[in-house]
C-alpha positions in Angstrom: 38.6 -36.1 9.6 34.8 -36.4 10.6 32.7 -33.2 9.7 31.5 -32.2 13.4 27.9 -31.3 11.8 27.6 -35.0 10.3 27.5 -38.3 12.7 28.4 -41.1 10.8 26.0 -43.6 12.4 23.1 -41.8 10.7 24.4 -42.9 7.5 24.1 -39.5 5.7 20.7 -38.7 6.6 21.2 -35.1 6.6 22.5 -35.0 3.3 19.8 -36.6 2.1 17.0 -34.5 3.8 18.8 -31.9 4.0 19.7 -29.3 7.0 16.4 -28.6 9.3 16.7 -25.0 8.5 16.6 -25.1 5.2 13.7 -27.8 5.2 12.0 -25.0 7.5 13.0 -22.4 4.7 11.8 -24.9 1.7 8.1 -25.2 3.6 8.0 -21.5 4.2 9.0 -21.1 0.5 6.5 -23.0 -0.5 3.7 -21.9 1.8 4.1 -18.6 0.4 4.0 -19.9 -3.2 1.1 -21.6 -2.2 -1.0 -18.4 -1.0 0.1 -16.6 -3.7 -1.1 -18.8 -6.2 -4.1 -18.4 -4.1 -4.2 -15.5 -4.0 -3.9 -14.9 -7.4 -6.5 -17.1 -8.2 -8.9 -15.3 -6.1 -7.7 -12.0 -7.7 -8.7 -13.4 -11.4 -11.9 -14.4 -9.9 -12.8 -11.7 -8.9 -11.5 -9.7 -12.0 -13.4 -11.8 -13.7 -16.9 -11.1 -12.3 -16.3 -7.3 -12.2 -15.7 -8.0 -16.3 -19.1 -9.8 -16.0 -21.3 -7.3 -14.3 -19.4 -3.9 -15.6 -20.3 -5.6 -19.1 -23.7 -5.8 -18.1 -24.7 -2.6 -16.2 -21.7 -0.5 -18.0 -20.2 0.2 -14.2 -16.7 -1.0 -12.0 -18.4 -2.1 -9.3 -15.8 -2.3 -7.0 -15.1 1.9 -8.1 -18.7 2.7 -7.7 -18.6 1.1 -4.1 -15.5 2.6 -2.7 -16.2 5.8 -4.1 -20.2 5.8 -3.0 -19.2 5.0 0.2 -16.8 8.0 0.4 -19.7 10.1 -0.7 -22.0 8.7 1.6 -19.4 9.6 4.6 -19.4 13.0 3.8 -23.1 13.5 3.6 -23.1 12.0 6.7 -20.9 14.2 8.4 -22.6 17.3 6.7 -25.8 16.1 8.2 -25.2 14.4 11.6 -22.1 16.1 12.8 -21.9 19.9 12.0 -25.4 20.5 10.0 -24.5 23.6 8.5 -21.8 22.1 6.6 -24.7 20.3 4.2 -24.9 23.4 2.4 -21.6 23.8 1.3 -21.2 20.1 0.4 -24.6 20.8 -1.6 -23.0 23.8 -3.3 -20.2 21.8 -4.4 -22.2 18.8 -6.0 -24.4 21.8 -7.4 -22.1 23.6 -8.9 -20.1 20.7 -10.5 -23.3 18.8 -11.8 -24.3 22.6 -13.1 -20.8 22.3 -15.0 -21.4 18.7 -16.4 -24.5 19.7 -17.7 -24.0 22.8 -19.3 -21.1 21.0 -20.8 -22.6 18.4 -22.1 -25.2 20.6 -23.9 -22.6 22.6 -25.8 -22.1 19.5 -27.6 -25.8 20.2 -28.8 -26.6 23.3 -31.5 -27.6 25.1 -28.1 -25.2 27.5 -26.5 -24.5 27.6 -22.7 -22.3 29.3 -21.2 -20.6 27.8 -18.3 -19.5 30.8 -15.6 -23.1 32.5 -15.8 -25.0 29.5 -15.3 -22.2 28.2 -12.3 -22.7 31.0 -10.6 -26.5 31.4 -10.8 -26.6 27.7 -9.8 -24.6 28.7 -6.4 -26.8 31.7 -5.8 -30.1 29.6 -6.1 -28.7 26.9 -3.4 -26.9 29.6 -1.0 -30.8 31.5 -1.2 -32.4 27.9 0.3 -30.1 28.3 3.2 -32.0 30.8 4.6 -35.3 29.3 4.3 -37.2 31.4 2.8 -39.8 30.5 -0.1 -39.9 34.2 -1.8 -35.8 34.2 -1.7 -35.7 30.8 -3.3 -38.1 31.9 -6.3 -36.7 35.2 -6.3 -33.1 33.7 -6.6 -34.4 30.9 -9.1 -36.1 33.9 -11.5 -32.8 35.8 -11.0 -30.4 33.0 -11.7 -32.5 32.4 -15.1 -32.6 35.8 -16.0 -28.7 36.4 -15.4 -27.7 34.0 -17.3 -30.1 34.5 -20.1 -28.8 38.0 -20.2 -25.1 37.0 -20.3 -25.9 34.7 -22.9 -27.8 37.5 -25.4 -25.2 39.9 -25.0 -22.9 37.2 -26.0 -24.9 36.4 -29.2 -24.8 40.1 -29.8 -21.1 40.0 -29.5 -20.6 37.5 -31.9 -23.1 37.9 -34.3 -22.6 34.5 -35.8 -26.5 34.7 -38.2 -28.1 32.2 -35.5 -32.1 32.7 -35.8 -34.5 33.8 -33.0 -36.2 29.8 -33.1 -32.2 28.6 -32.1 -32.0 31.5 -29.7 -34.9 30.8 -28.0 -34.1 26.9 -27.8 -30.4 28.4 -26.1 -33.2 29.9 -23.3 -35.1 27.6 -22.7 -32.1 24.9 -22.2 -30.7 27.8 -19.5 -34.1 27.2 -17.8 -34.1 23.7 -18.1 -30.7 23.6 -16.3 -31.0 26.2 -13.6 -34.7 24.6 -12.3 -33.3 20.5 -13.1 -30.1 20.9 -10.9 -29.9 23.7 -8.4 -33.6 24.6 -7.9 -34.2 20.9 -7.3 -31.2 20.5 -4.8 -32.5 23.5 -3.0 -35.0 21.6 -1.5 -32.8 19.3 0.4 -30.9 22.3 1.9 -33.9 23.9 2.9 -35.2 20.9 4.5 -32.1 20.8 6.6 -32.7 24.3 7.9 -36.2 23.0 9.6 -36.1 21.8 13.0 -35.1 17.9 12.6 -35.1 18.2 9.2 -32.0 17.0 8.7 -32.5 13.6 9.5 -35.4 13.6 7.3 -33.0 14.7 4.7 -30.9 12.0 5.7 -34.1 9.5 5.7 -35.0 10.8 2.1 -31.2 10.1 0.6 -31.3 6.7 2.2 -34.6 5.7 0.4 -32.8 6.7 -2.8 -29.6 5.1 -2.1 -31.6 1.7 -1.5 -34.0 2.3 -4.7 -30.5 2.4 -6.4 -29.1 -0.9 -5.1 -32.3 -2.7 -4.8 -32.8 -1.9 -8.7 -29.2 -2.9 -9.4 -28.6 -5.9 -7.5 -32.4 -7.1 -8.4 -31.8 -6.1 -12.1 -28.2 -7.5 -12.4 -29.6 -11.0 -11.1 -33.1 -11.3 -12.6 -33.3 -8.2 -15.2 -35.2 -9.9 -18.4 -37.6 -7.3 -19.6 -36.6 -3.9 -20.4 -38.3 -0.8 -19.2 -37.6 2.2 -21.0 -35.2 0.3 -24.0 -35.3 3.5 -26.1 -34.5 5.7 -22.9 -32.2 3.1 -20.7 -31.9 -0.5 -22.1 -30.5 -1.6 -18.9 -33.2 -0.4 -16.5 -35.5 -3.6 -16.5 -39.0 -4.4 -14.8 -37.5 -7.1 -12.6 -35.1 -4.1 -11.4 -37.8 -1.7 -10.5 -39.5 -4.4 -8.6 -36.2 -4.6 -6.1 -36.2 -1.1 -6.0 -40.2 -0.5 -4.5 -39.1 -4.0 -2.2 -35.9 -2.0 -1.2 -37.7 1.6 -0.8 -40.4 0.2 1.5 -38.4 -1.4 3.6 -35.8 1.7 4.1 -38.6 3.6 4.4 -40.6 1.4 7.3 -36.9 1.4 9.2 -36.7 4.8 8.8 -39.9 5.7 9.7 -39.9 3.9 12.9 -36.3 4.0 14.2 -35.1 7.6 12.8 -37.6 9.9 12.1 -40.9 8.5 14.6 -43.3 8.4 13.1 -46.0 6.3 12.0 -45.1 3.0 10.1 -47.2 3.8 7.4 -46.0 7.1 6.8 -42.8 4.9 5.7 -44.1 3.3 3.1 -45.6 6.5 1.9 -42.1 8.1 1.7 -41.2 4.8 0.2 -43.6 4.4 -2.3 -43.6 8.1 -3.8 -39.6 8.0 -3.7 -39.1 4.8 -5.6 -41.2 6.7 -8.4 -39.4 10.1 -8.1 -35.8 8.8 -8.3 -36.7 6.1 -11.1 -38.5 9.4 -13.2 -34.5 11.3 -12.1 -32.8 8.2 -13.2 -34.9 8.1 -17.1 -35.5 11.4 -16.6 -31.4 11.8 -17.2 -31.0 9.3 -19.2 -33.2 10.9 -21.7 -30.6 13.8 -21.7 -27.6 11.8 -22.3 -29.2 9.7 -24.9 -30.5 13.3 -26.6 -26.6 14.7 -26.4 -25.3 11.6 -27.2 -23.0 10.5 -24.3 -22.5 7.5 -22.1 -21.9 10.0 -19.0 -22.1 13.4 -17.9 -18.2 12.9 -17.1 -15.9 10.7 -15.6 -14.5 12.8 -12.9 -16.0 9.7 -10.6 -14.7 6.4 -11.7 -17.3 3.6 -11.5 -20.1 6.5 -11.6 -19.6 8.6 -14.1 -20.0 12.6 -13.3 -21.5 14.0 -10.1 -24.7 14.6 -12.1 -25.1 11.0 -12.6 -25.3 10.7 -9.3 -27.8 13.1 -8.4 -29.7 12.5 -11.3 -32.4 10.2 -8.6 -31.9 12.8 -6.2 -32.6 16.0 -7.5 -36.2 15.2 -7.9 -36.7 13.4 -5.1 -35.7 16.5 -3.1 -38.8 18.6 -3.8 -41.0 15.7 -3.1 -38.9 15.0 0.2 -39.5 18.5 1.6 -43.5 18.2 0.9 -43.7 14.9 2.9 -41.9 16.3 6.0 -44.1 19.6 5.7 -47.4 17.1 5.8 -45.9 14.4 8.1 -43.7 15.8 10.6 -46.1 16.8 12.9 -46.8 13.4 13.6 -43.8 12.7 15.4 -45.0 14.8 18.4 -47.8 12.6 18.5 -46.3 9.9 18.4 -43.5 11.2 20.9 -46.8 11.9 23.3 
């Protein structure tokens, strides 16, 4: 008998070539293989280079930028969309950066105790809410003597033979930490409480954000001469040089698009920003290099602690409020 499926004038083609579907199914097969491999390829490519630059700046890059941008949403919720939710996203960073610091200096001869200092950090950022200059140095003087305080009657309690000099060092490290972190980040909740100052906030992060990646990306590609090599080895002159390009040109934008007002009152907020958040970045470098640690933590992959993120920041904030103070009135003149 003649198989219906076969014609036997083709002279066995089809068992040759095989049945169409299952040609169809052999090119799909293969097709797939074939992006796969690519795939794949791609994937070890790009592996690769993430080996390359997180051997060079210390950082997963593809971490830092997921997780950067995720900050970055929330700070611009808390500032666009419902204002007054800036100061509890503040308190947060605050009072974990307050953590990794006080942390990180118990690994030091100093003593610091964590829940004192945690909660005097809180009380110095909920004080800038409401905008007040004699609250926020009240609360600062407070916070400082609180958890100095805390910490005598705890040296009292264990009576380990420390000596007045190490004492002393244990208050001025509590001082250090409470005017650093929370008295710093004050300023950018008390900015937001002005009338439009919470664009300028936004305006002074954005400067900072760019001084970051215009440092990076110009370091990572053309970084030969080291800056601070005791302080940071991997901070380079080429680096700073994208970060002032990067920081006038965010700050021109800015100037003229967000916050109106006169051109060159960018590159002012540009210019004294770059400096500010390069000082934050050495500034906590220092620290880490005097403790002894790569990072404050790792509770952000790619970044390293939430101080490590601030660390440009927190004393750019200060500096932030004083140029909207001096400059903000020129936006009704420009407006007119």
């Amino acid at each position: 008998m003649v198989n219906p499926e076969e014609d036997p004038a083709d002279g066995g083609e089809h068992n040759t070539h095989g049945h169409p579907r299952e040609v169809l199914h052999a090119k799909i097969e293969a097709t797939r293989a074939d992006i796969e491999r690519q795939v794949h390829a791609t994937r070890a490519q790009i592996d690769q280079v993430n080996e390359r630059i997180e051997a060079r700046t210390g950082r997963n890059l593809i971490l830092a930028i997921l997780i950067g941008v995720g900050l970055g949403a929330i700070l611009l919720v808390s500032l666009i969309v419902i204002k007054d939710l800036f100061a509890l996203v503040a308190l947060i960073f605050v009072g974990f950066s307050t953590f990794e610091l006080v942390t990180a200096l118990k690994i030091t001869p100093r003593k610091l105790d964590p829940v004192p200092n945690v909660i005097a950090a809180l009380g110095i950022v909920t004080a800038a809410y409401f905008n007040d200059p004699v609250v926020m140095w009240s609360s600062l003087l407070g916070g400082i003597a609180f958890a100095v305080v805390w910490r005598l009657i705890a040296q009292m309690i264990e009576a380990d033979g420390r000596t007045a000099p190490e004492i002393f060092r244990d208050v001025i490290a509590i001082t250090l930490v409470q005017v650093y972190v929370p008295f710093m980040a004050s300023f950018a909740v008390a900015l937001t409480r002005r009338e439009n100052g919470e664009w300028w906030a936004l305006a002074f992060l954005i400067v900072v954000v760019s001084v970051d990646v215009g440092a990076y990306a110009s370091g990572l590609s053309f970084g030969k001469h080291p800056m601070a090599p005791k302080i940071s080895p991997k901070k380079t002159w080429e680096g700073f040089a994208g970060a002032v390009i990067a920081a006038q040109i965010a700050g021109i934008l800015l100037a003229l698009f967000m916050l109106e007002v006169p051109w060159w009152v960018g590159t002012i907020l540009g210019a004294l920003l770059v400096i500010s958040a390069t000082v934050g970045d050495l500034a906590e470098s220092m620290i880490k290099r005097d403790i002894g640690i790569k990072d404050m933590s790792s509770w952000l992959p790619g970044h390293g602690g939430f101080l490590d993120r601030l660390d440009s920041m927190l004393p750019s904030a200060p500096l932030a409020f004083a140029i909207f103070v001096v400059f903000s009135p020129l936006s009704t003149l420009v407006a007119s």
